[in-house]
C-alpha positions in Angstrom: -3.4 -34.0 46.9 -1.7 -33.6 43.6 -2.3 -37.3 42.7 -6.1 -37.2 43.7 -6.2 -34.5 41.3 -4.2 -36.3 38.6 -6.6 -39.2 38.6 -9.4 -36.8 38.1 -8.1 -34.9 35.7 -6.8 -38.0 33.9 -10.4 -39.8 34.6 -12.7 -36.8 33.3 -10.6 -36.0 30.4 -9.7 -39.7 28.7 -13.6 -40.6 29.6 -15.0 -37.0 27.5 -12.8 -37.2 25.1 -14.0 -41.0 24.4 -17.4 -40.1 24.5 -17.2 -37.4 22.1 -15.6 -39.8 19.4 -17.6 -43.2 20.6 -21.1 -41.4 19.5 -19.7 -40.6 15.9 -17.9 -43.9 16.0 -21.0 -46.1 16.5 -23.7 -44.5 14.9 -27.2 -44.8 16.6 -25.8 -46.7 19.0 -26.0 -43.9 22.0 -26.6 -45.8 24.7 -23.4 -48.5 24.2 -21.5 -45.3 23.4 -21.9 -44.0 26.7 -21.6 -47.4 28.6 -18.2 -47.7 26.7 -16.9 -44.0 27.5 -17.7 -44.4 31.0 -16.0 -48.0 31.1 -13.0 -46.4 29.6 -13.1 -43.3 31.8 -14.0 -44.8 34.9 -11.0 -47.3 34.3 -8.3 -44.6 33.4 -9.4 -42.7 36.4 -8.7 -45.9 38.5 -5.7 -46.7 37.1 -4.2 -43.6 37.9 -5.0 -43.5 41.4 -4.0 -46.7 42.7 -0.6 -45.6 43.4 -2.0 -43.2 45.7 -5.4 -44.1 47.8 -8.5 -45.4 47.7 -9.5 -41.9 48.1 -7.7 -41.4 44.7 -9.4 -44.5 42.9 -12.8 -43.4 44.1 -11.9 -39.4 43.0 -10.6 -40.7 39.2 -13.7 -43.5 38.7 -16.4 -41.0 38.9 -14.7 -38.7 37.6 -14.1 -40.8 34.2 -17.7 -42.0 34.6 -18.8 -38.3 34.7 -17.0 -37.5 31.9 -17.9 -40.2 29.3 -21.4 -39.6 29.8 -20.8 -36.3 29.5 -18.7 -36.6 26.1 -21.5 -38.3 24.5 -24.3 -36.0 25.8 -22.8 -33.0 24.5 -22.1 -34.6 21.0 -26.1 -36.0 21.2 -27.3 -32.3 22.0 -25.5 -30.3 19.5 -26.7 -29.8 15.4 -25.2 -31.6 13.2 -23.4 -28.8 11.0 -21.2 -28.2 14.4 -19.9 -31.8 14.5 -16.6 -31.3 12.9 -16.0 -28.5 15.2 -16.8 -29.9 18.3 -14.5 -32.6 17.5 -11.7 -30.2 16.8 -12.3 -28.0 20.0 -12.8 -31.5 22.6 -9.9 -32.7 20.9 -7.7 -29.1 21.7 -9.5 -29.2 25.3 -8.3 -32.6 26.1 -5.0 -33.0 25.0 -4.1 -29.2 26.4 -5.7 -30.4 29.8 -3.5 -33.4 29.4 -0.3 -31.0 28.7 -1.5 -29.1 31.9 -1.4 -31.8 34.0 1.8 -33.1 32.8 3.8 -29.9 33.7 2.0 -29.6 37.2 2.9 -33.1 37.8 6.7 -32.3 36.4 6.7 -29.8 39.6 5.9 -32.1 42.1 8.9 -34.1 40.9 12.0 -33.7 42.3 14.9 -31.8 40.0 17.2 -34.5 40.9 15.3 -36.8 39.5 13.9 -35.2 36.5 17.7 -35.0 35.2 18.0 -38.2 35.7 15.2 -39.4 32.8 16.9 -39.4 29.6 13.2 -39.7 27.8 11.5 -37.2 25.2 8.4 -37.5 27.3 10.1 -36.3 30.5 10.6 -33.0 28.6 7.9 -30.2 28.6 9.1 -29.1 25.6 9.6 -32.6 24.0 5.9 -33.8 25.2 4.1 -30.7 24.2 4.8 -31.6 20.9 3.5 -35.5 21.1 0.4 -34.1 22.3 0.3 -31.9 20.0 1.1 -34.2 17.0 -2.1 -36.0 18.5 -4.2 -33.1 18.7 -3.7 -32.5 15.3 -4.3 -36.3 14.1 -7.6 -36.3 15.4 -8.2 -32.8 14.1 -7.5 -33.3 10.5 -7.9 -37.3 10.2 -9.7 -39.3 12.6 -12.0 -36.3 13.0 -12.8 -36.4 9.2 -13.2 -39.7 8.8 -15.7 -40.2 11.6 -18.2 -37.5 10.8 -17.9 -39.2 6.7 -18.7 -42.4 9.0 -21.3 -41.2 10.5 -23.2 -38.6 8.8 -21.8 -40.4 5.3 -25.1 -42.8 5.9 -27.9 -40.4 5.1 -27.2 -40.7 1.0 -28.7 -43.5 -0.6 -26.5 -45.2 -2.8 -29.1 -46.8 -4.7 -30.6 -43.7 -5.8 -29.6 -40.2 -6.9 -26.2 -39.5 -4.9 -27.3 -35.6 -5.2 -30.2 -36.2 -3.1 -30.5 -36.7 1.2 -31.6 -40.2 2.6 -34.7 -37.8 3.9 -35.7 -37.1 0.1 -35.1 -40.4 -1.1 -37.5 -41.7 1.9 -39.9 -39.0 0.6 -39.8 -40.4 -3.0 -40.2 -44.1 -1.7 -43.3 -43.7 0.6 -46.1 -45.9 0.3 -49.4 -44.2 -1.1 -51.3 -42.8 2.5 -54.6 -42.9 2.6 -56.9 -39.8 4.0 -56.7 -41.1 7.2 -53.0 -41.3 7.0 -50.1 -39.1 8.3 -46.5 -39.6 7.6 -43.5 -38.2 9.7 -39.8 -38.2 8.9 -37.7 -37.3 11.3 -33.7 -36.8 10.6 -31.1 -34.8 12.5 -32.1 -33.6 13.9 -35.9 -32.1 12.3 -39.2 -33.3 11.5 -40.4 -33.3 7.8 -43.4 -31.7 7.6 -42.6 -28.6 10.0 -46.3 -27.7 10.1 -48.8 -30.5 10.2 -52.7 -30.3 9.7 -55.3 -32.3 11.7 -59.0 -31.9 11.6 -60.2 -32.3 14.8 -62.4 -35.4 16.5 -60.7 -37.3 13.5 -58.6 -40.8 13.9 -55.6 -40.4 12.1 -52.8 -42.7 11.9 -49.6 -40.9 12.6 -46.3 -42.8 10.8 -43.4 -41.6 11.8 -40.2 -42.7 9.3 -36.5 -42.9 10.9 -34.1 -41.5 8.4 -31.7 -40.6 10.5 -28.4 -42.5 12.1 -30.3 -42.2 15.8 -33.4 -42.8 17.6 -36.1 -40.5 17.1 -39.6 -39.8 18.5 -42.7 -38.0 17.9 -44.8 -36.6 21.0 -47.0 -33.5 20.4 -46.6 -31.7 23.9 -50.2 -31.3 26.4 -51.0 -34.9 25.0 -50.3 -38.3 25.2 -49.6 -38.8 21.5 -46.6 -40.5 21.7 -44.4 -42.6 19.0 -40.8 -43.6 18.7 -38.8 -45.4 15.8 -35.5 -46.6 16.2 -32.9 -45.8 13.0 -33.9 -46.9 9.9 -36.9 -48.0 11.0 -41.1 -47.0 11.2 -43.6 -46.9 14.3 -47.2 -45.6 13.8 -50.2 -44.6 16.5 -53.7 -43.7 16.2 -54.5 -40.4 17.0 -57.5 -38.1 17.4 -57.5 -34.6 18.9 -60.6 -32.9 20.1 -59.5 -29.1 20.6 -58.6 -27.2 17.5 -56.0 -24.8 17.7 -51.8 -24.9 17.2 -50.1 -27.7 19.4 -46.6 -28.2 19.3 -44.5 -31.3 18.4 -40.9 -32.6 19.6 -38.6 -35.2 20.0 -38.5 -35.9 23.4 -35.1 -37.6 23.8 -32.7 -35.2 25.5 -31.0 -32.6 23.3 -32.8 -33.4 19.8 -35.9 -30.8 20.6 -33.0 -28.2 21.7 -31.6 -29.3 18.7 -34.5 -28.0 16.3 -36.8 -31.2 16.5 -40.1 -29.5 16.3 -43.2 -29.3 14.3 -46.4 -27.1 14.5 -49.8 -28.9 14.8 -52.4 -27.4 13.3 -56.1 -28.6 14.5 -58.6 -27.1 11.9 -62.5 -28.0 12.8 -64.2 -30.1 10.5 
């Protein structure tokens, strides 16, 4: 029981911890991120329980499936001010998980033959403070330098370093015509917030990437619908008949909880 348990535990943390680094590590790459984490997981998890049974090896590959999939959808949900600080928290939750599980597998081991390992690792004392070492790498360096790696991308280096690859894309817009409508979406928000339509009017909806991620544009109750993919622009006609507010998200999971919204504001002609 206490190795089907170790190759969970073992499975679930490695693959979370993983995802939570792989999505800051490959920028706008979310769907390799999670491919990788659960790879990673799902292999750790196996490792660790082919000592014990084929109940084990199922147990610790989806559990390190599960948890590289979740590691990257809890870094894809969350704003992007709290990045640092979900690093250092997953990185504290793992490696003290970890520590757990090494002292509960210490007590399944007989004393006889715990004296006998002359090891640091085969120390509580010894090992708490490797994984704690490690804990604190990722905390003040790795940590650091992925979030510069990732979020490092959105100044323009060609331009006014004081200024957000948002503005600079602002600056750098083609001339729009009447007829014309340009979105920038970023992480994770929409520039403009509040958008104006007159109604039973084509209008050609542009929505600008800035961001490190996909982003779309759907305003909700219709099937207005575009998507751009980082970096990059997708437009679509549009026309709306009812006047009123509608409302306008990103409909890839997390970004709208993350603050990707924009009123539409349909004003008769």
């Amino acid at each position: 029981m206490a190795g089907m348990m170790a190759a969970m535990v073992q499975g679930m943390t490695i693959g979370l911890g993983v995802g939570t680094l792989l999505v800051i590590w490959l920028p706008g790459e979310i769907f390799h991120a999670t491919i990788i984490s659960m790879l990673i997981g799902g292999i750790i998890g196996t490792v660790s329980g082919i000592p014990i049974s084929i109940m084990a090896i199922l147990d610790g590959l989806l559990s390190g499936i599960m948890g590289g999939m979740m590691g990257t959808m809890f870094m894809v949900m969350i704003p992007t001010s709290y990045t640092i600080a979900a690093i250092k928290i997953m990185s504290v939750l793992c490696t003290g998980v970890l520590f757990l599980l090494f002292l509960m597998l210490q007590g399944e081991i007989k004393l006889e033959h715990l004296q006998k390992r002359s090891s640091l690792l085969s120390k509580p004392v010894s090992m708490f403070a490797v994984i704690v070492l490690f804990a604190v790498i990722i905390i003040l360096g790795v940590g650091s330098d992925l979030h510069n790696n990732y979020y490092g991308k959105q100044y323009n280096n060609t331009a006014d370093p004081n200024a957000t690859h948002e503005h600079q894309l602002e600056k750098n817009l083609p001339d729009l015509s009447k007829n014309e409508l340009a979105i920038i979406a970023n992480e994770f928000s929409f520039s403009p917030s509040t958008i104006h339509m007159n109604a039973n009017e084509k209008i050609k909806i542009i929505l600008y990437n800035a961001g490190n991620v996909e982003h779309d544009f759907e305003i909700v109750g219709t099937d207005i619908h575009v998507h751009a993919k980082p970096g990059q622009r997708s437009s679509v006609i549009a026309t709306l008949e009812k006047t009123g507010e509608y409302r306008a998200v990103c409909t890839l999971p997390g970004h709208q909880e993350a603050g990707m919204i924009s009123a539409v504001r349909v004003h008769p002609l």
